[in-house]
GUPA-93085 format. One record per residue (C-alpha): residue number from 0; residue in three letters; x, y, z. Coordinates in steps of 0.25 Angstrom, whole numbers, plus 2048, in hexadecimal, padded with zeros to 3 digits. Layout:
<NUM,'ALA',<X,Y,Z>>
...
end
This chain:
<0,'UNK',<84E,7EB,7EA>>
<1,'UNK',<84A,7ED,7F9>>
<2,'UNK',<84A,7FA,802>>
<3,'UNK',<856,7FD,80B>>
<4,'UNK',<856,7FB,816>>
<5,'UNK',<853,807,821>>
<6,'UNK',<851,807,830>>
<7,'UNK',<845,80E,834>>
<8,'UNK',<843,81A,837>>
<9,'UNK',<847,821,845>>
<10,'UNK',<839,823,849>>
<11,'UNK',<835,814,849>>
<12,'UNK',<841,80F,851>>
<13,'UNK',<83F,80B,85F>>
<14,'UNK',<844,80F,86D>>
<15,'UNK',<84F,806,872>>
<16,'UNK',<848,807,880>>
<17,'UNK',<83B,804,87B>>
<18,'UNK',<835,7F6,882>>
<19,'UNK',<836,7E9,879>>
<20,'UNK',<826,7EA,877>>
<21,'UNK',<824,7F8,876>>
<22,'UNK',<81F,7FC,869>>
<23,'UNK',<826,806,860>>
<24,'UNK',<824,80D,853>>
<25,'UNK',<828,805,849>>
<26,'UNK',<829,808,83A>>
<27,'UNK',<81D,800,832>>
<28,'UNK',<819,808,825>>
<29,'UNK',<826,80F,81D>>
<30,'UNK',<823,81B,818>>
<31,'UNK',<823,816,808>>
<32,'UNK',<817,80D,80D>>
<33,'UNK',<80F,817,815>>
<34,'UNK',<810,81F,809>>
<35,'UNK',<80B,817,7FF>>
<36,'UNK',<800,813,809>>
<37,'UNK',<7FA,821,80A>>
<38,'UNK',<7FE,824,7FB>>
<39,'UNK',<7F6,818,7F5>>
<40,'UNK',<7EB,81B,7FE>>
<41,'UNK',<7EC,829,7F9>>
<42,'UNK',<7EB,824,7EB>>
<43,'UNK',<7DF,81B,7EC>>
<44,'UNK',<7D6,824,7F1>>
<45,'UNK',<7D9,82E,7E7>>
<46,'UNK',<7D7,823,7DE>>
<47,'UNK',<7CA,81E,7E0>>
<48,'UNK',<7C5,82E,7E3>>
<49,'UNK',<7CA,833,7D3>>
<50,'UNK',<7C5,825,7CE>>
<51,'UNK',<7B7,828,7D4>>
<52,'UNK',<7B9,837,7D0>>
<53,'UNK',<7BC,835,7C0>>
<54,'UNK',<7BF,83E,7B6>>
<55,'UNK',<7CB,846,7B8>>
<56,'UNK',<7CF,841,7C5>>
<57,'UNK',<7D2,832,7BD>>
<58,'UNK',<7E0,839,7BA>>
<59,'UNK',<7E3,838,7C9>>
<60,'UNK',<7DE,82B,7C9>>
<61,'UNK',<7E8,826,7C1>>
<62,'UNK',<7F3,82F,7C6>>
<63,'UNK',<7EF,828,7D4>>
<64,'UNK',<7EE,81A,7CE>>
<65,'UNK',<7FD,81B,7C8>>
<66,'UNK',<801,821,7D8>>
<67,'UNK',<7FA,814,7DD>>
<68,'UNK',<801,80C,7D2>>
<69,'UNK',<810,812,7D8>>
<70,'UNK',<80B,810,7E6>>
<71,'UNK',<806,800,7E4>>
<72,'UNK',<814,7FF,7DD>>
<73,'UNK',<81D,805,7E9>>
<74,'UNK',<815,7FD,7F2>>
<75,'UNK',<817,7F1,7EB>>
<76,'UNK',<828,7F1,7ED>>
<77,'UNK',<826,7F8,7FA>>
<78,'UNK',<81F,7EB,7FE>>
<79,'UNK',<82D,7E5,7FB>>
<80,'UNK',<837,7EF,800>>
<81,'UNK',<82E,7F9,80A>>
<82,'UNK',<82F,7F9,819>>
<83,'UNK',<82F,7ED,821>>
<84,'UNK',<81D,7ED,821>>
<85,'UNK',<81C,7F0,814>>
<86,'UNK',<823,7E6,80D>>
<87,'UNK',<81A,7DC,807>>
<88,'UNK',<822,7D1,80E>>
<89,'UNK',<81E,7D7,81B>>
<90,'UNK',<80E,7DA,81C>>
<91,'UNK',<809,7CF,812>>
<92,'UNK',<804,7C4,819>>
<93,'UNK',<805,7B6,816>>
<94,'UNK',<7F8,7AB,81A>>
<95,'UNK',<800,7A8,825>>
<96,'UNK',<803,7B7,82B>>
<97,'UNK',<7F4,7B9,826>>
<98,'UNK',<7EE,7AD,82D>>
<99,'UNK',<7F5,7AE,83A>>
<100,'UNK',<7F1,7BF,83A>>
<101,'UNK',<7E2,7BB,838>>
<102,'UNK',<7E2,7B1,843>>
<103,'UNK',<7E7,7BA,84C>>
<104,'UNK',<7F5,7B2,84D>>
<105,'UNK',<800,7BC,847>>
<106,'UNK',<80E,7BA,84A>>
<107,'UNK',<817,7C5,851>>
<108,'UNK',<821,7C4,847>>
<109,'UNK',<817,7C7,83B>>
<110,'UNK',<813,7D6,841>>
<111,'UNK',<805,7D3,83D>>
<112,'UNK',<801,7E3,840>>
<113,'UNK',<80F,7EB,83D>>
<114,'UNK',<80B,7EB,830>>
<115,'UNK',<7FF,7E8,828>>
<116,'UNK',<7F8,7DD,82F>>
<117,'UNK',<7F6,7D1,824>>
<118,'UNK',<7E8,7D5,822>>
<119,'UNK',<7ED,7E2,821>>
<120,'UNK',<7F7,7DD,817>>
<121,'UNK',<7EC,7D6,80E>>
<122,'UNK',<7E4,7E5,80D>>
<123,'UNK',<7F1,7EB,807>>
<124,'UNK',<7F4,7E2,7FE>>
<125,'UNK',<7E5,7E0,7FA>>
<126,'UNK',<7E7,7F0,7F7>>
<127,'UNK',<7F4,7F1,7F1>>
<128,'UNK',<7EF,7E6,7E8>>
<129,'UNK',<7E3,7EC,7E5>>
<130,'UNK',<7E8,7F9,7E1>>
<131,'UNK',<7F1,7F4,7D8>>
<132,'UNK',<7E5,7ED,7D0>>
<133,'UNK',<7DF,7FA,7D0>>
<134,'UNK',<7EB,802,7CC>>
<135,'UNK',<7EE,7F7,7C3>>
<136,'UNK',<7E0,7F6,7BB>>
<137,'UNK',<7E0,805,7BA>>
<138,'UNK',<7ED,807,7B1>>
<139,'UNK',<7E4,7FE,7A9>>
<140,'UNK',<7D8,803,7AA>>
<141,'UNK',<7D0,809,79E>>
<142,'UNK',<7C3,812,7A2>>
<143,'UNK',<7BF,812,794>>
<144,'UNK',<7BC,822,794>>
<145,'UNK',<7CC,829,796>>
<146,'UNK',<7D2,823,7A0>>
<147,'UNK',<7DC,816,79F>>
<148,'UNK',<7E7,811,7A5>>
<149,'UNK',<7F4,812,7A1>>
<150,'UNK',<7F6,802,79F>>
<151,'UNK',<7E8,800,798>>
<152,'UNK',<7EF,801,78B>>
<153,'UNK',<7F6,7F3,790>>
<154,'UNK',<7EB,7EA,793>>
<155,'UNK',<7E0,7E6,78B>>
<156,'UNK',<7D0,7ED,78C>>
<157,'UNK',<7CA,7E4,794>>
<158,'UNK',<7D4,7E4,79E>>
<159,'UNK',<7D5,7F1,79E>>
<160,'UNK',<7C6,7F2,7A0>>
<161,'UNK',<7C5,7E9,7AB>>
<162,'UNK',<7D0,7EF,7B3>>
<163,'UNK',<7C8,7FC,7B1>>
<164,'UNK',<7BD,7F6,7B8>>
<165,'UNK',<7C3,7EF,7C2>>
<166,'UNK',<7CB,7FE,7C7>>
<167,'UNK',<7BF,805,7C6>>
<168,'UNK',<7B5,7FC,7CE>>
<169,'UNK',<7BB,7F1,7D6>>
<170,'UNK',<7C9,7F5,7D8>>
<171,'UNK',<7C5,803,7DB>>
<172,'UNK',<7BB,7FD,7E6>>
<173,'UNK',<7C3,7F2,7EB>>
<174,'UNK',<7CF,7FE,7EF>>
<175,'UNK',<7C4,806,7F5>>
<176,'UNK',<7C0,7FA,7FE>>
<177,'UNK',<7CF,7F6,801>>
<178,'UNK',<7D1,802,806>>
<179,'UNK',<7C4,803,80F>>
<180,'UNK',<7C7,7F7,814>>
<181,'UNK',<7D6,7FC,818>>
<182,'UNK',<7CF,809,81E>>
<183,'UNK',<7C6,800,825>>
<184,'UNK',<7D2,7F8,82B>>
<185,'UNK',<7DA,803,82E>>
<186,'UNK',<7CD,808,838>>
<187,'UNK',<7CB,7FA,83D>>
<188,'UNK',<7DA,7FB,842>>
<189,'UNK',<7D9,807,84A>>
<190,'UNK',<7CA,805,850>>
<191,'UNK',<7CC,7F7,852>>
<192,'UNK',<7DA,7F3,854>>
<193,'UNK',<7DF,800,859>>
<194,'UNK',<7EA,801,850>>
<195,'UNK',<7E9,80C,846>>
<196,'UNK',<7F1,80A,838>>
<197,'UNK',<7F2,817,832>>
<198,'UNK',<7FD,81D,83A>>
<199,'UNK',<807,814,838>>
<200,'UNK',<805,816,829>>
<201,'UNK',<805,823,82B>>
<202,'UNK',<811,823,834>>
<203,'UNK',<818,816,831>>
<204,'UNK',<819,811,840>>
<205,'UNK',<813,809,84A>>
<206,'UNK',<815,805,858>>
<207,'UNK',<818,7F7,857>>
<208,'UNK',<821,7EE,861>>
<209,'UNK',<830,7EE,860>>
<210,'UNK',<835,7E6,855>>
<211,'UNK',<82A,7E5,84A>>
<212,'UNK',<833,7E8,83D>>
<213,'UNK',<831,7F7,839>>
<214,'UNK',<832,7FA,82A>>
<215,'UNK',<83F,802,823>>
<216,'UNK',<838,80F,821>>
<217,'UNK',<846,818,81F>>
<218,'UNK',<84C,824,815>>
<219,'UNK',<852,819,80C>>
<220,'UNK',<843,810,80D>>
<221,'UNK',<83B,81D,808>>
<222,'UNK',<843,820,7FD>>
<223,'UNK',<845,813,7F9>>
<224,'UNK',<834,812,7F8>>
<225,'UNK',<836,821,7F2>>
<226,'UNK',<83F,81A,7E7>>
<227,'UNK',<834,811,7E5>>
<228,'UNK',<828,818,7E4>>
<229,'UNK',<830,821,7DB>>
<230,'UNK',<832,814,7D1>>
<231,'UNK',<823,810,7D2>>
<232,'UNK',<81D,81F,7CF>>
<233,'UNK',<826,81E,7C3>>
<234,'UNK',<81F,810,7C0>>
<235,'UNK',<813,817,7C1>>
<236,'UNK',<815,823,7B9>>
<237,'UNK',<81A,818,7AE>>
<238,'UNK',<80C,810,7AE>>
<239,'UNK',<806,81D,7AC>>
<240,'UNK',<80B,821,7A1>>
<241,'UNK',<80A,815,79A>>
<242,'UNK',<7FC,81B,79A>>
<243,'UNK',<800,828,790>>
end
């Protein structure tokens, strides 16, 4: 199935009298992915705060670990049918894109900084993959006191026991590190490079030169994703009660 197609919105479309190499707002993040970008992040930080808090607050643990679950499945089809950047086709680099964006050679055609930069692009998929290990080993999981995942009945003790482990030491460390280290990028950007990266996730647009391809971000795009996120929280609501 793939996303109709939509023309972008009317605040991203440029002036007809605007000069060939003047830059205008063009339309990067869709909606659909800027929401799952600041829900997600949402969602691990309240993770790792009632992990770290216990008792009662492990309810909302895993109320939030089956909304990251929804979350990592929407964004796993949006990679195939979202806006133009957020496609997976789009902002994963191969060697050669990689090699060439690390010696400094990027080609025009490749828009090396529209979207993620191929670095960039490494540290999200690193997170994405991440997070579904640790959403993953916590439907299994087993704490041997009163909590369980609601797949733990389907796998044997010892795995259980060792995906235990690994969600609460090094999966629960490694997401906090990923996302210093997406923190930390984000800061050297704007002190360093002079280009702040939050706005146009806040937003959607960036002033870029006339031409870059801007990604479909319309009535019909939003409920298409709306349709989709709808399916995935249904998934999600069905792995949790496999749990009762």
């Amino acid at each position: 199935m793939v996303a109709p197609a939509v023309s972008t919105p009317g605040p991203i479309r440029t002036g007809a009298t605007a000069p060939p190499d003047a830059a205008v707002a063009v339309r990067v993040w869709d909606l659909p992915t800027r929401l799952f970008h600041w829900v997600i992040a949402a969602s691990i930080v309240g993770s790792v705060v009632t992990a770290k808090i216990g008792g009662n607050a492990l309810a909302w643990h895993f109320r939030l670990g089956y909304l990251a679950l929804a979350l990592l499945a929407f964004r796993l089809l949006w990679g195939f049918v979202g806006g133009h950047w957020s496609r997976f086709s789009t902002f994963v680099p191969g060697p050669g894109r990689l090699l060439r964006y690390l010696r400094g050679r990027a080609r025009p055609e490749e828009h090396a900084e529209v979207g993620h930069s191929p670095l960039g692009s490494l540290s999200v998929l690193a997170m994405l993959l991440l997070l579904a290990l640790q959403v993953g080993t916590g439907l299994v999981a087993d704490d041997e006191i009163a909590n369980t995942g609601p797949l733990n009945r389907f796998v044997a003790n010892a795995t259980a026991l060792a995906a235990t482990s690994w969600h609460k030491h090094w999966g629960s460390k490694l997401i906090v590190a990923l996302v210093v280290l997406h923190v930390a990028a984000i800061v050297y950007y704007r002190v360093k490079k002079r280009r702040d990266l939050v706005p146009p996730m806040i937003t959607g647009d960036k002033r870029l030169p006339r031409g870059v391809p801007a990604s479909a971000d319309g009535t019909a795009q939003r409920l298409f994703a709306l349709v989709l996120v709808l399916a995935c929280a249904a998934a999600a609501a069905w792995v949790a009660s496999l749990g009762t």
